[in-house]
Phi, psi and omega in degrees: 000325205227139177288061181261163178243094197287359190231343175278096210291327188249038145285277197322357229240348168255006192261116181263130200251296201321359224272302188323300205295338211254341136334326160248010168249049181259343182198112163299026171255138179314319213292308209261355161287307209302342188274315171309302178340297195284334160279354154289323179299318187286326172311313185295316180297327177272061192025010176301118169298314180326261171359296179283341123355279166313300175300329183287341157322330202258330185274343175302322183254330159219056175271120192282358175295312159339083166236150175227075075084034164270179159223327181223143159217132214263156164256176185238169175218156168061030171262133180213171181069014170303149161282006181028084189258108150309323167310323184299294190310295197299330157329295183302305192302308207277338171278285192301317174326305190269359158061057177251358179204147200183150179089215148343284191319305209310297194298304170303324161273354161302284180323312171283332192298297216275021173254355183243005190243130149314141191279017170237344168272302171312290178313311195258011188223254217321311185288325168292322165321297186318324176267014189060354163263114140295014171037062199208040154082345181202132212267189173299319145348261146326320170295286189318321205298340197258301196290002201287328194238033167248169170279009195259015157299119170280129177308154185255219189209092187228152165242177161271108188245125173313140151263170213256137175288306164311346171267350179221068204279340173298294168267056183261082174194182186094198174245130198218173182249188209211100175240149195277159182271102222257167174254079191220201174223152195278110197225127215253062170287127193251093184261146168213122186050246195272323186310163173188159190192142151165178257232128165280164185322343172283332208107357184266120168291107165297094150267015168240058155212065194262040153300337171286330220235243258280337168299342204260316194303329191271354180245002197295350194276006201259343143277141165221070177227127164095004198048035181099016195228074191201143165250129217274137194261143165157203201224137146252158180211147199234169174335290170248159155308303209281340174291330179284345193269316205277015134298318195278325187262336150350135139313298177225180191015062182278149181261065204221020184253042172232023172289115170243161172254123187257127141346082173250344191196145185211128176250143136300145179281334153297315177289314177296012179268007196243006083162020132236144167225163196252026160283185219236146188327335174265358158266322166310328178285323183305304195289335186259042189254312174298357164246006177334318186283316166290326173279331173289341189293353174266199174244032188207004175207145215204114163264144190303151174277168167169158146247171191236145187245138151283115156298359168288335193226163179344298210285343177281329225256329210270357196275299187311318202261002173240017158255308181309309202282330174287312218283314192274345161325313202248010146126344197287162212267329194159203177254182161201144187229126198225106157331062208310340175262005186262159200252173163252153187207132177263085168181155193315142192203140166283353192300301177286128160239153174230126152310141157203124176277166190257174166194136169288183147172131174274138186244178186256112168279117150235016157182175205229125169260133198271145189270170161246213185058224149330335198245001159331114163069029142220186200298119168272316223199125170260168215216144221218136130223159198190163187245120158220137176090020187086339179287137170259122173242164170213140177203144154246102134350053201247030163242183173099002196254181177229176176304331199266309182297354206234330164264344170252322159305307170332283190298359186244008177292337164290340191253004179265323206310151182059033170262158205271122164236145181256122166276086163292183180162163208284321176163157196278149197262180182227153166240185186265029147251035185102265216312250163175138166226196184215172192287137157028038187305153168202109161348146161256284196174142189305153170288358182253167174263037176190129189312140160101347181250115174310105180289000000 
């Protein structure tokens, strides 16, 4: 991909890389990282290795497929006059990436690796790669903008994300499938041979699921597609939402092994980094129907069920709508009506649609947040409580407003405070101190007919 030479050691050994990153933690202007960028790309066209070094270091770190499965890498001090073998070091990166070397070993060839480096190549380059930050100020982002139509484009991390069914009633017709809309958090196994990671819909690595990552590692020859290099689409779902967020996010000691992953949807891994692929839904399903048997036999993986309806005729429309009201009956969040002839595509797509209900509840204003950024000195958050269903809820409210109500409430609070608002929301939540709060909440409108009028 990139004209670097990975095996001549004593090439590298005159060559300064790390030179790039202190050029760009020399100033916190956007302007003058994005200009370093661009005088490395042109070095690198004029064969500077330094340069092409640097970029390829720079794709190392924040290509997000890239993980080397560390949590610490240490630095060294007072080394100087090292052969700096960059072949070596990028060796280490693809054996730890590919879990060709792991645990002990792992930490001991870090250790031997970061001993061959001058401590100033090693501390500013290398050890950042491993953690994936250079610290300098500038993200995949800041890279794309110089770099997009180069092969130094870092990939980016997109799924196939639902559209709103109410929003597209033209394509409610065909033949579709039909799945309940589970409460969870969306999760990206990215398997390649023995490896597995995975990945929230952003890009964010989960590690505190690896019961998921070693089930998926122990059943993966039970595909036999893509040639071991694919990716499994789904949800975990955990007791509650809110127990699954507040697990998932843990730092240590996460709880997480009665966490199942339900299975829904498989990309080749070439194709989801190149953000599409085009069988078509019902073959995606084909392939992962053949591993059913194995994955429901563990306890942490599950492919999802579903059925399929014609929306062309009544009886598919009466199918849907007695499937749903069960899906939300039985706790589930809605549906998702999924296009069965359609391909993926990593991005909001109509081929996925989601169903769901919304629920009101009037509430109490009993304080006001003043926002920040943009929303400095007007309204951010109306601060809310009220009793419904026997539930005492408190939420804070800050979406649902336009610029002009976020400046006439600000200026008007005191004279709102204890008025009545219809609050939407996806639903109510329990927090953990007994009390309730709700999903996404968004302002509706005052209960009066006009703010400040009592009903």
């Amino acid at each position: 991909m990139h004209d670097i030479d990975f095996d001549n050691n004593e090439f590298w050994k005159h060559v300064v890389v790390a030179d790039w990153v202190h050029d760009l933690e020399s100033s916190d202007s956007r302007l003058h990282k994005e200009r370093v960028i661009e005088k490395a790309l042109m070095a690198s066209k004029l064969g500077s290795a330094g340069a092409q070094g640097f970029l390829f270091n720079c794709y190392l770190a924040y290509n997000p497929f890239y993980v080397y499965n560390v949590r610490q890498v240490p630095e060294t001090e007072g080394l100087t006059g090292r052969p700096n073998p960059w072949p070596i070091f990028w060796g280490l990166c693809e054996n730890l990436r590919t879990r060709g070397v792991t645990g002990h070993a792992a930490r001991d060839r870090i250790e031997e690796v970061s001993e061959l480096f001058d401590s100033e190549q090693w501390n500013g380059l290398c050890r950042r790669v491993l953690i994936k930050d250079l610290r300098c100020g500038i993200s995949e982002k800041t890279l794309n903008k110089v770099l997009s139509k180069t092969s130094w484009k870092i990939p980016t991390f997109t799924c196939q994300l639902a559209q709103d069914s109410t929003d597209r009633p033209a394509k409610m017709k065909g033949i579709k499938r039909l799945e309940v809309k589970l409460d969870g958090v969306r999760v990206l196994a990215v398997v390649q041979g023995a490896s597995v990671t995975l990945y929230s819909r952003n890009g964010k690595v989960f590690e505190n699921f690896p019961h998921v990552a070693d089930a998926i590692a122990a059943n993966r020859k039970s595909i036999g597609a893509f040639g071991g290099r694919y990716v499994l689409d789904g949800e975990i779902v955990g007791a509650s939402f809110q127990q699954l967020m507040r697990q998932a996010q843990r730092k240590t000691n996460a709880k997480t092994t009665d966490m199942v992953y339900h299975v829904f949807d498989i990309i080749p891994l070439d194709s989801f980094q190149e953000g599409h692929y085009n069988a078509q839904q019902c073959k995606r399903l084909d392939i992962l129907t053949g591993s059913r048997e194995r994955f429901d036999a563990t306890d942490c993986l599950r492919l999802m069920d579903g059925i399929t309806v014609d929306l062309d005729t009544a009886e598919g429309h009466d199918i849907m709508n007695r499937y749903a009201q069960d899906a939300v009956a039985n706790g589930f969040e809605g549906i998702m009506i999924k296009d069965l002839s359609a391909p993926y595509e990593c991005k909001r797509s109509s081929f996925w649609m989601k169903w769901k209900p919304t629920i009101t509840v009037d509430l109490n204003i009993v304080g006001f947040e003043e926002g920040t950024g943009r929303n400095t000195g007007r309204l951010g958050a109306i601060i809310c409580e009220g009793v419904d269903d026997d539930r005492r809820i408190c939420v804070n409210v800050g979406t649902g407003f336009s610029d002009t109500l976020r400046d006439e409430y600000w200026t008007s609070r005191d004279q709102l405070l204890g008025d009545v608002v219809e609050v939407e929301a996806d639903a109510v939540t329990q927090n953990q101190d007994g009390s309730y709060s709700l999903r996404f909440p968004r302002f509706v409108r005052f209960r009066g007919f006009e703010p400040g009028e009592k009903l």
